[in-house]
N, C-alpha and C positions, 0 to 999 in steps of 0.2 A: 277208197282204200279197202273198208270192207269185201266191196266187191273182186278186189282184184286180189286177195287173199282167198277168198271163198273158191275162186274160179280155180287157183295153183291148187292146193285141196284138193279140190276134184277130181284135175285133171293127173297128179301122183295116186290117185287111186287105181289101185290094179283092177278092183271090182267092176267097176265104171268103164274104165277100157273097154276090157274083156269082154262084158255082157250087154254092152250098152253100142260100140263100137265093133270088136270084132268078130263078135257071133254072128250078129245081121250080118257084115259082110260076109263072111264065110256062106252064111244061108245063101245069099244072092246068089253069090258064085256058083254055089251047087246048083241050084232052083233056074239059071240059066245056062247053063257050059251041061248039065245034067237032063234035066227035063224038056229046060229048052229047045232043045233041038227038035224036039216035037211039038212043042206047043208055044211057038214067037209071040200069040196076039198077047199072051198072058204076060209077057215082061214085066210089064209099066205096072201091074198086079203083083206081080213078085218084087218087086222095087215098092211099093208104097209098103207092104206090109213088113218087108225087111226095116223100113223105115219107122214102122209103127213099132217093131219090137222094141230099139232102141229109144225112139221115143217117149214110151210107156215105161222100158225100164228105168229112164234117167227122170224121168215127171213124177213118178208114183211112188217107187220102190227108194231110189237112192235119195233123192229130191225128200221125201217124205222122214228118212232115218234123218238125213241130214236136221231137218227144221225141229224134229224131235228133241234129237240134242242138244240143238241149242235153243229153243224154245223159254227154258227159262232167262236166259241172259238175254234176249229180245225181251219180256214180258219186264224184266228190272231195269232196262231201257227203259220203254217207255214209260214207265212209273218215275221213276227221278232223273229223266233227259229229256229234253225239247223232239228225241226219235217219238215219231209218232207211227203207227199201225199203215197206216199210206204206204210212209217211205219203207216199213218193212216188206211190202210185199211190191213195191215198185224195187226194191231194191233184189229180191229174189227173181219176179220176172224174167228182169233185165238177165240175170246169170242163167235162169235159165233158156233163153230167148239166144243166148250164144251159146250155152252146152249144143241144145237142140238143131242148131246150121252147123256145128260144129259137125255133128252127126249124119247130116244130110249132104256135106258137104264131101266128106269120105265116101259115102255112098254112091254120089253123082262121080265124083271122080273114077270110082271104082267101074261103075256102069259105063261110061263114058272110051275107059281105056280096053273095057272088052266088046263096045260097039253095041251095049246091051237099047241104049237108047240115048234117043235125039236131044240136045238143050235148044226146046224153042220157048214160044208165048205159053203154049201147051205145059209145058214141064214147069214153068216159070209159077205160073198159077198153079201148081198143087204144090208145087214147095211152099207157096205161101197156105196155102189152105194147111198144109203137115205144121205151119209152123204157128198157124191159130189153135188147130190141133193141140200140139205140143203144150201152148199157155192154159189154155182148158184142162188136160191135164197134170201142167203143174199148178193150178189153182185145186183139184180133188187131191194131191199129194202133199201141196200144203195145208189145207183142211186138216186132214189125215195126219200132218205129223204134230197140229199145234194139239185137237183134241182125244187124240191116242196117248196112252204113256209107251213108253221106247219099246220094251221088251216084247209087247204087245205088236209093236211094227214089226221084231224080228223074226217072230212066228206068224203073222197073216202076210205079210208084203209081197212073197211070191203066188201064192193061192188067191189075192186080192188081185195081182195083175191078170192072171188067170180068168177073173171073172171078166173084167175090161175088156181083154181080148174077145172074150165070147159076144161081149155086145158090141162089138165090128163084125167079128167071123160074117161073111155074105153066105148063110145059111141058104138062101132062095136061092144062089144061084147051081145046088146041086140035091136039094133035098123038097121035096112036096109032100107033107103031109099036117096034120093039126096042131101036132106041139110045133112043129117048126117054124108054121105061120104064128103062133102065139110069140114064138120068142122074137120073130121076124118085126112082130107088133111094139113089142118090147123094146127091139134094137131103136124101133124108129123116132122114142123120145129121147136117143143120145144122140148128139152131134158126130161120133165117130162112124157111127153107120153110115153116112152119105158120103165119107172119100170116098173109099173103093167106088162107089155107084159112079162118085164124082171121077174119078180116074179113068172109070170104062168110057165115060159117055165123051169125055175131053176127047178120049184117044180115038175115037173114034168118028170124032166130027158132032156130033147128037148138040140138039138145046138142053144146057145146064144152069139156065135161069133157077129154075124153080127149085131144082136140088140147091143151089148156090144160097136160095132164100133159106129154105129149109134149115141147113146146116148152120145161118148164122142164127136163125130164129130162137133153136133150140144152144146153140152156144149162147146166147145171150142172157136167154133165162135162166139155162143151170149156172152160170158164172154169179149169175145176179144172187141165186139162193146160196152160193158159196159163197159170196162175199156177207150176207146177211150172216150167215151159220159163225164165220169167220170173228167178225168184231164184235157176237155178242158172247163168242168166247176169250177173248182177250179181253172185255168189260171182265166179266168173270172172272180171268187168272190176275189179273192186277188189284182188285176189290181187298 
């Protein structure tokens, strides 16, 4: 029940629409019906990161206000109900696990009706990989909303996605020099730097073994220090 209340919420938000749903597609559209015309191999490029806008904004930004707010009435949960810390964030997950296809799903549709790209094995697998994506970061957005206070979310939350982005941006594939290797360095211990690599190398036939390792390698472990970070803040708020 909670969940299916949380999801109505969301889904009457104008915010969430707009910046999460209709912007990316708008971008798409422009970025292939525009650009496109010159440059086809990049589509599937233009498709993942229209996906990642959306993503990012519904994992971090809105995902983050949301747990903010109610943050306390979770933490009085668990202190005098059998809700435990678990079901809170299997229970967020789960909403965000269908925001996020929600999102992907518009998208594909969208790409789909303008012939932007194919739905094969290929496609298949990085909607999955956007949607481990997606849980990684709605696991830093819920971090973020449980040890931030609110007001605090509503002056970083945009500037914060901003930084996110930058640690995807494929910097290497149009810039060579020192900072941009350092940052290059940088991108490489987050799990979102390796779709795009992951999406060139799919679409192109290449081995993706080892990016494939990669990616969960590093999802694994920052998941693993979020979840630490996570429950010895809710030890904390309930104390």
């Amino acid at each position: 029940m909670i969940n299916v209340i949380n999801l109505k919420t969301v889904l009457r938000n104008k915010r969430f629409l707009v910046f999460t749903i209709v912007f990316p597609a708008i971008w798409f559209i422009f970025m292939d019906l525009g650009i496109g015309t010159f440059a086809k191999n990049l589509t599937m490029t233009w498709f993942i990161i229209s996906a990642l806008m959306g993503i990012i904004g519904n994992s971090i930004v809105t995902f983050g206000k949301r747990i903010g707010n109610s943050k306390e009435y979770y933490l009085i949960a668990i202190k005098t109900t059998p809700y435990t810390p678990f079901r809170w964030i299997m229970d967020s997950m789960m909403q965000q696990i269908l925001l996020n296809l929600l999102i992907l799903c518009v998208l594909i549709l969208e790409a789909r009706i303008f012939g932007a790209i194919f739905f094969n094995l290929s496609t298949l697998l990085l909607i999955i990989i956007l949607l481990l994506l997606g849980i990684y970061f709605s696991f830093v957005g819920f971090l973020i909303g449980v040890v931030a206070k609110t007001d605090l979310l509503d002056m970083a939350g945009f500037p914060f996605m901003c930084v996110v982005a930058l640690l995807i941006m494929p910097f290497y594939t149009f810039a060579q020099n020192k900072f941009f290797d350092v940052v290059t360095d940088i991108q490489k211990l987050f799990p979102g730097y390796y779709v795009i690599k992951l999406a060139n190398v799919i679409q192109n036939g290449g081995s993706y073994e080892k990016l494939a390792w990669l990616f969960a390698l590093t999802f694994v472990i920052h998941v693993a220090i979020i979840l630490f970070l996570f429950f010895r803040a809710v030890k904390k708020g309930i104390q």
